[in-house]
N, C-alpha and C positions, 0 to 999 in steps of 0.2 A: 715375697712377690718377685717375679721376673720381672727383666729390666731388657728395654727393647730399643734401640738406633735406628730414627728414620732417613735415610737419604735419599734425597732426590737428586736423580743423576739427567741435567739437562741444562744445555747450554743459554737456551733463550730465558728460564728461568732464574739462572745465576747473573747472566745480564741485566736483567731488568726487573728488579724485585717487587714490581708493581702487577706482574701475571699470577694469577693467582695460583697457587701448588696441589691444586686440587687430589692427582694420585697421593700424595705425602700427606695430604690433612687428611685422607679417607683410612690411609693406614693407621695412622692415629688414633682415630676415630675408634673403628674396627677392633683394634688388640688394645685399648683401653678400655671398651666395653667386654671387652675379652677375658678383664682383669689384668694385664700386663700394666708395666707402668713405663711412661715415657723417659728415657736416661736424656736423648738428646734426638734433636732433628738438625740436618745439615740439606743445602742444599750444594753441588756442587757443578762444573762444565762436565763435559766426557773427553776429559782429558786422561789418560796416563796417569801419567802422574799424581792427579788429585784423586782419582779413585783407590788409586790403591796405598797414598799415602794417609786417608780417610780411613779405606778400608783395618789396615795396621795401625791406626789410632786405639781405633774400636775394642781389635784383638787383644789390645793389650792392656785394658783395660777390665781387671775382675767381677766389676760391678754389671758389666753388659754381659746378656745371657742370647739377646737375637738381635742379628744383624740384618735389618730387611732393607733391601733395594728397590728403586721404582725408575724405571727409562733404561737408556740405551740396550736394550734387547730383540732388539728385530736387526736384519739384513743390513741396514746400509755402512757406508762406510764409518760415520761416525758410532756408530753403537757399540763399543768395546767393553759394555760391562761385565759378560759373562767369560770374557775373556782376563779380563784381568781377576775377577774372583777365582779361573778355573785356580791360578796359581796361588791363592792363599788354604783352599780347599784340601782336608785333612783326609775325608771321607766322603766318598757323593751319596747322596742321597735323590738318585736317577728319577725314584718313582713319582716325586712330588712337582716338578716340572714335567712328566710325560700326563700325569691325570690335568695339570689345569691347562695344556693346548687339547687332550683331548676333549676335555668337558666345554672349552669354551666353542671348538669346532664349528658346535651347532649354530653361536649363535653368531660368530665371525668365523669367516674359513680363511682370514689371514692369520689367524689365531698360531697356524704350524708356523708361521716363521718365527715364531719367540726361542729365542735360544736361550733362556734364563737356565741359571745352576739354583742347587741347592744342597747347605753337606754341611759337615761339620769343622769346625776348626778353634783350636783352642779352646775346647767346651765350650762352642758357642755353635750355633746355629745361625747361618745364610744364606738367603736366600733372596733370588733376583727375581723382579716381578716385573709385568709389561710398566711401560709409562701412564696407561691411561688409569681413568679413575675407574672403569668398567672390566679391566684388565688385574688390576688389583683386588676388585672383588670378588671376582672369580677364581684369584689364586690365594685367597685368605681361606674362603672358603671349603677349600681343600686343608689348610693347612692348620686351619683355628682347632678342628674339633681333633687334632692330632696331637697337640703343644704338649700337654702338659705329659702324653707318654714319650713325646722326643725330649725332653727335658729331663726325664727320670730316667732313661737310657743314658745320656748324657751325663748324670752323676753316678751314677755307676749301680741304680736300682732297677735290677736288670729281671723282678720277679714278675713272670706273666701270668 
């Protein structure tokens, strides 16, 4: 079974552990009915630092096979998470972030400010997804019924 790392990347939520984490419980949710199995959930600030010393936990760990993100992915200043994954990032995998701001378009048109990544690194798969719980389900959506052929790319069964 895959093994999957949820993090929640958002400062009011690492503050105050009483809001409830709703995008992180749906991804849960989502790739456990998926069949994946939960390794670990973190929630963390949009800090530097914590991202990407999180991030490099994860990678170095054998046992985790997807790395999913939730928050800081739109415009403002504080949103650094696609910025700091672009730098752990082995290989991009461009098209899975252009299909969920296209798909979601329709039903938000702030949907094109998400600057989420997605790629490979360390045999692992990452991937940053908006913060909202409607934002995630739209970029799982894209990406659920894909897993199990990016994961068999990923170990090197590369027959189509």
């Amino acid at each position: 079974m895959k093994k999957f790392v949820s993090i929640t990347i958002s400062d009011s939520r690492f503050i105050d552990k009483s809001i409830p984490d709703l995008s992180g419980d749906r991804i849960i949710e989502i790739l456990s009915n998926n069949k994946l199995v939960l390794h670990d959930k973190k929630i963390i600030p949009d800090e530097e630092e914590n991202i990407s010393n999180t991030l490099q936990s994860f990678l170095c760990q054998d046992e985790v096979d997807f790395i999913i993100t939730t928050g800081g992915t739109g415009v403002s200043a504080r949103d650094i998470t696609p910025d700091i994954t672009n730098k752990f990032i082995e290989k991009r995998i461009d098209g899975i972030p252009e299909m969920i701001r296209s798909q979601s378009f329709n039903k938000l048109n702030t949907s094109i400010l998400y600057r989420g990544l997605c790629g490979i690194s360390n045999d692992k798969l990452l991937l940053n997804l908006p913060g909202s719980p409607g934002g995630v389900e739209d970029g799982l959506k894209i990406v659920v019924p894909i897993l199990d052929h990016i994961f068999n790319m990923i170990s090197g069964d590369t027959k189509h």
